[in-house]
C-alpha positions as a LaTeX table, in Angstrom:
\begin{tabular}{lrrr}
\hline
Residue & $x$ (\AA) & $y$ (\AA) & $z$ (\AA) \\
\hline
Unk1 & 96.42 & 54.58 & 135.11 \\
Unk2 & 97.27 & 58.38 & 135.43 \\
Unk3 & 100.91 & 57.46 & 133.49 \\
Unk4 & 98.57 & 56.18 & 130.61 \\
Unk5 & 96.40 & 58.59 & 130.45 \\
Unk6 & 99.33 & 61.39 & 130.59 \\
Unk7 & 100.85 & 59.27 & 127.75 \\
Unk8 & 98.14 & 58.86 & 125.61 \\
Unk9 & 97.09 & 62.54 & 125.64 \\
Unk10 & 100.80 & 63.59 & 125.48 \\
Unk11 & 100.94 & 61.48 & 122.22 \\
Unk12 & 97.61 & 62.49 & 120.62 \\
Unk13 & 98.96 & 66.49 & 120.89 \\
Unk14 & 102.19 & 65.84 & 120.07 \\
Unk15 & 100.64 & 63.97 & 116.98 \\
Unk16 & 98.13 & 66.80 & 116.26 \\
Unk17 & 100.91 & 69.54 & 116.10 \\
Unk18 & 102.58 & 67.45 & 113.83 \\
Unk19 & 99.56 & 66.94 & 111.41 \\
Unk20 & 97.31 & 69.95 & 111.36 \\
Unk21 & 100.15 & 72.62 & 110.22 \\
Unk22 & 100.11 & 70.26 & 107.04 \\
Unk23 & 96.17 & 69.90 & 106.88 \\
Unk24 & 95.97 & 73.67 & 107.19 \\
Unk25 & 98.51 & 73.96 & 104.58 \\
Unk26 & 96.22 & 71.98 & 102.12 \\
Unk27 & 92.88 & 73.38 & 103.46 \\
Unk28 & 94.39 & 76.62 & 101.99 \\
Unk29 & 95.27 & 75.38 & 98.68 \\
Unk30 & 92.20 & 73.72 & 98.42 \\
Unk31 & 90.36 & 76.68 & 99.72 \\
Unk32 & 92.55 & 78.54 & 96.97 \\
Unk33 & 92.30 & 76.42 & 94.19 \\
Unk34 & 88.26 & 76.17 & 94.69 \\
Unk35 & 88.56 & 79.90 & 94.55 \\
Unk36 & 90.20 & 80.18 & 91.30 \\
Unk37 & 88.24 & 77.86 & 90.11 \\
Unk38 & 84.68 & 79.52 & 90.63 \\
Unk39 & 86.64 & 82.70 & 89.24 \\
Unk40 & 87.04 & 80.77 & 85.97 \\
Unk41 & 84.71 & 78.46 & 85.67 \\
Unk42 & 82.85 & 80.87 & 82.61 \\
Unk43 & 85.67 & 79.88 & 80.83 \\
Unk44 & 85.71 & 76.03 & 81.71 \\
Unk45 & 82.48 & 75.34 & 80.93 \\
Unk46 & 83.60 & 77.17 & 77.16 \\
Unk47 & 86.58 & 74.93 & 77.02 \\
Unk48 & 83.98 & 72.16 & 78.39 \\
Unk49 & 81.43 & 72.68 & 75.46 \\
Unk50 & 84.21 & 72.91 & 72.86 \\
Unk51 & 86.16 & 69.55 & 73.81 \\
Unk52 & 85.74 & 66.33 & 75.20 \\
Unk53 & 88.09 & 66.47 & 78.54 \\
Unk54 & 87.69 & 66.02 & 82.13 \\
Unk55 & 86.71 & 69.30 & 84.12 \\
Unk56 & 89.54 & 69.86 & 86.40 \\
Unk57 & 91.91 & 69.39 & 83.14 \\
Unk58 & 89.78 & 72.44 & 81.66 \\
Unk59 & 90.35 & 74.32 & 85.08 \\
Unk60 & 94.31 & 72.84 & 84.71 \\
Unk61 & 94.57 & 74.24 & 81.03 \\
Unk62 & 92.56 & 77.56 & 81.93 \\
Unk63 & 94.56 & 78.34 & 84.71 \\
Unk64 & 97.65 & 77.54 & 82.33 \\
Unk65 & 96.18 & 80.16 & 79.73 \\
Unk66 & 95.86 & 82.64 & 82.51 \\
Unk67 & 99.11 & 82.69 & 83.11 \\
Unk68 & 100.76 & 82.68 & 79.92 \\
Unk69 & 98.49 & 85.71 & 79.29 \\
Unk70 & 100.26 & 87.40 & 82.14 \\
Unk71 & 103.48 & 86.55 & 81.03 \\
Unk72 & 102.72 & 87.72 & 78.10 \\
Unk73 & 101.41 & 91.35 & 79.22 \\
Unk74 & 104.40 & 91.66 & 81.14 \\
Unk75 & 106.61 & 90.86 & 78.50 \\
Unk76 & 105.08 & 93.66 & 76.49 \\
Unk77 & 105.10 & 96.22 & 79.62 \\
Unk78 & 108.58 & 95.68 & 79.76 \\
Unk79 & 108.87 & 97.31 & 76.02 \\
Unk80 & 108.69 & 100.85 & 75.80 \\
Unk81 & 105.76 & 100.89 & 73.89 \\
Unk82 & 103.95 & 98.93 & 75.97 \\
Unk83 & 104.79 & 100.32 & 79.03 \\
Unk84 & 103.27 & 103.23 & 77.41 \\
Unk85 & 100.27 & 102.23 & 76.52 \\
Unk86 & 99.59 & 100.28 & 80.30 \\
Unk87 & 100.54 & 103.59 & 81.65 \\
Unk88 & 98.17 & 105.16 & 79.72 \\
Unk89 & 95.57 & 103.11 & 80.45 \\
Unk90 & 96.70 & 102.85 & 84.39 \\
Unk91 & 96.20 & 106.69 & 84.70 \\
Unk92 & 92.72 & 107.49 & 82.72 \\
Unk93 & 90.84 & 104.14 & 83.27 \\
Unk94 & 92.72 & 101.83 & 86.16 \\
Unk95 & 93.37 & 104.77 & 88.70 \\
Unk96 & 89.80 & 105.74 & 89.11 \\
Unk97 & 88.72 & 102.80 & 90.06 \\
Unk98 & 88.11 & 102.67 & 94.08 \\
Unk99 & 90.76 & 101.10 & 96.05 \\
Unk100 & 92.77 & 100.19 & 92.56 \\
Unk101 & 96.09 & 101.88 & 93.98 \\
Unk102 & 95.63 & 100.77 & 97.60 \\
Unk103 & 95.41 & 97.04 & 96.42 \\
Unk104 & 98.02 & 97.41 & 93.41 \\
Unk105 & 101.07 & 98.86 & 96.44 \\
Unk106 & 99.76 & 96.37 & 98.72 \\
Unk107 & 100.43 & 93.36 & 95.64 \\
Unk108 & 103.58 & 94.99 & 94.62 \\
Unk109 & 104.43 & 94.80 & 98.69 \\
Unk110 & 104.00 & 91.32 & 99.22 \\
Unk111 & 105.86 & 90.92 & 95.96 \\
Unk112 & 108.29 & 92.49 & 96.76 \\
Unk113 & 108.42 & 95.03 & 94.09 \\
Unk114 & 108.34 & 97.93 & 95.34 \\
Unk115 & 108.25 & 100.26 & 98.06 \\
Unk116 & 105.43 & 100.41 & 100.35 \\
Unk117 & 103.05 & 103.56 & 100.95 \\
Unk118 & 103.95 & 103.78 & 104.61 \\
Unk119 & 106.80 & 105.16 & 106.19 \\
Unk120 & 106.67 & 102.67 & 109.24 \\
Unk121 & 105.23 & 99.82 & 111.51 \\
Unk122 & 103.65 & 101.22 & 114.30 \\
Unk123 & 101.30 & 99.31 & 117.41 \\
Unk124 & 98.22 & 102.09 & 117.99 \\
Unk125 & 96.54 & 102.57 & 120.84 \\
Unk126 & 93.31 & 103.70 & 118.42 \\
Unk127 & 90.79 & 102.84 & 121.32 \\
Unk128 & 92.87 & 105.44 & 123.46 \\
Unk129 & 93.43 & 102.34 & 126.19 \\
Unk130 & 95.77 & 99.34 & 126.28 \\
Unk131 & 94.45 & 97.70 & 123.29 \\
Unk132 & 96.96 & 98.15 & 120.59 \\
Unk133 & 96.80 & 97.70 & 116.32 \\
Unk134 & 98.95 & 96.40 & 113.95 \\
Unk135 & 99.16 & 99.80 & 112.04 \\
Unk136 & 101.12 & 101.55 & 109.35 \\
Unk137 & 102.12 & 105.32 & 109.46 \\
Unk138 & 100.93 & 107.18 & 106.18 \\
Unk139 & 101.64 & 110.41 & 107.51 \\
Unk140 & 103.40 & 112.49 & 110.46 \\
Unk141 & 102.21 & 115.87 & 111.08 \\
Unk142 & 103.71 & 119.36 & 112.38 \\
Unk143 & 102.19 & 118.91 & 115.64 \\
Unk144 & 103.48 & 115.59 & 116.37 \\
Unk145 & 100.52 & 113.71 & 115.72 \\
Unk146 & 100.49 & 110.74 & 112.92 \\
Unk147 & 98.19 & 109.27 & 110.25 \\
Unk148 & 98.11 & 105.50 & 110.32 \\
Unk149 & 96.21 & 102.66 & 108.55 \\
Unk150 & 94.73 & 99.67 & 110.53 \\
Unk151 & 94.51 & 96.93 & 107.66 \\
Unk152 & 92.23 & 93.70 & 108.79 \\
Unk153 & 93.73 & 90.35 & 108.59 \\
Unk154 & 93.77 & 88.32 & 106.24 \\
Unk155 & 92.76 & 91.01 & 103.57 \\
Unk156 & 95.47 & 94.06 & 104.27 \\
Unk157 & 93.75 & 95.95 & 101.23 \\
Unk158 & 90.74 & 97.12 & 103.34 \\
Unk159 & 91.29 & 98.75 & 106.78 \\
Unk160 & 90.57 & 101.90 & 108.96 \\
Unk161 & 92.46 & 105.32 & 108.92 \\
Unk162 & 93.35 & 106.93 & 112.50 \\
Unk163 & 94.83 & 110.23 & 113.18 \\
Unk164 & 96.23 & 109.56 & 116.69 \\
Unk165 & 97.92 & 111.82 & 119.03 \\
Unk166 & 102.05 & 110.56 & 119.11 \\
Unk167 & 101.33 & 109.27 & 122.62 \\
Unk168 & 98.99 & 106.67 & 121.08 \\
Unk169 & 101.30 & 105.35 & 117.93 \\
Unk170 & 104.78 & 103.52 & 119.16 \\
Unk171 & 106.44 & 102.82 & 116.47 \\
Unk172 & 108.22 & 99.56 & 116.33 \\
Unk173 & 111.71 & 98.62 & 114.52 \\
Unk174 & 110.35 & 96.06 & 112.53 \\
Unk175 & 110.42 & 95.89 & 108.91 \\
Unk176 & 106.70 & 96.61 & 106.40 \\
Unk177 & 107.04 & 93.04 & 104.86 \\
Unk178 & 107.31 & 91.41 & 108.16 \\
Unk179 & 103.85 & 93.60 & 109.68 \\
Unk180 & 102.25 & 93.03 & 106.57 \\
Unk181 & 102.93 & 88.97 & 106.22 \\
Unk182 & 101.21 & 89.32 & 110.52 \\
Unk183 & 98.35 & 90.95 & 109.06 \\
Unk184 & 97.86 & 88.24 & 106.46 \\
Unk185 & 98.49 & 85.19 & 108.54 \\
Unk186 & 95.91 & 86.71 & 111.28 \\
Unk187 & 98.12 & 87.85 & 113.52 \\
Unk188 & 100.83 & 84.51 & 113.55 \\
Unk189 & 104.13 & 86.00 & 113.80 \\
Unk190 & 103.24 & 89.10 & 116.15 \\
Unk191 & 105.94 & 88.34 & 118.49 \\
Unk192 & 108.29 & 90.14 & 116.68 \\
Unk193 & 106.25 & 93.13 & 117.33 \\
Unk194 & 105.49 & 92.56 & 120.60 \\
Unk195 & 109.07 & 92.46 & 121.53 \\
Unk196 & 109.88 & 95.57 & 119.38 \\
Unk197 & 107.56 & 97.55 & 121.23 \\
Unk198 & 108.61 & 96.32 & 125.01 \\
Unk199 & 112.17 & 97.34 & 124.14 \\
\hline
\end{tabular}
């Protein structure tokens, strides 16, 4: 009886770890796609009251708009003149706007675009204890001490700023990609720091 029970449990895990990384996988695009949707359902219902289609081919040809119109501004970025005139915009209109640059070098980041803001990973001790933070220096000082950002998972574009004394930031030889994909994913993937910081 034990051997069958033992079995059957065994099974139903091993069958669950199989399963829910997949169902997770397509809660999130769900999750994401209802999200987009919401975001542009102004638009549907226009593309709704102008034709006779289905509504999730309106969200389908929407969505397909969308991005052509990005494709589109980025083609025209990449000309001189229209790098001029987003640059122009960027600086008297864009760049005022709270949190604009934070979240435009975290996107170009995950992108893979350009270079991120901080010069480091680093685990913080920001409770002064044995709790550490996934953290990112911003800023080392003359006395030693360090400026770093605590983002919150999954949204790295909102956090907390610490100035710490150095015994309270370790940093950690792992790269700003690899912190900031951690921070998104809610921590999966921390091992990496973990062992970075026992070495």
């Amino acid at each position: 009886m034990g051997r069958i029970k033992s079995f059957f449990i065994t099974t139903l895990i091993g069958g669950v770890i199989a399963v829910l990384p997949t169902v997770l996988i397509l809660a999130g695009f769900a999750w994401l796609f209802r999200f987009v949707t919401n975001l542009i359902q102004p638009l549907t219902n226009i593309l709704l009251i102008k034709s006779d289609i289905r509504e999730i081919t309106a969200d389908i040809v929407v969505i397909g708009i969308i991005v052509l119109v990005c494709f589109v501004i980025g083609f025209l970025i990449r000309t001189r003149f229209g790098k001029f005139i987003f640059q122009g915009i960027e600086s008297t209109i864009l760049k005022s706007a709270p949190g604009y640059n934070l979240i435009k070098e975290t996107i170009l980041q995950i992108l893979g675009r350009d270079k991120a803001p901080f010069s480091g990973v680093a685990l913080a001790q920001i409770l002064c204890n044995d709790t550490l933070a996934t953290s990112f220096i911003t800023d080392e000082h003359e006395d030693g001490s360090f400026t770093v950002f605590v983002p919150t998972g999954p949204n790295p574009t909102s956090g907390q700023i610490f100035h710490l004394n150095k015994k309270y930031v370790h940093k950690v030889d792992v790269s700003v990609e690899d912190a900031m994909r951690s921070i998104i994913s809610c921590g999966a993937g921390s091992s990496d720091l973990i062992k970075a910081y026992k070495k």
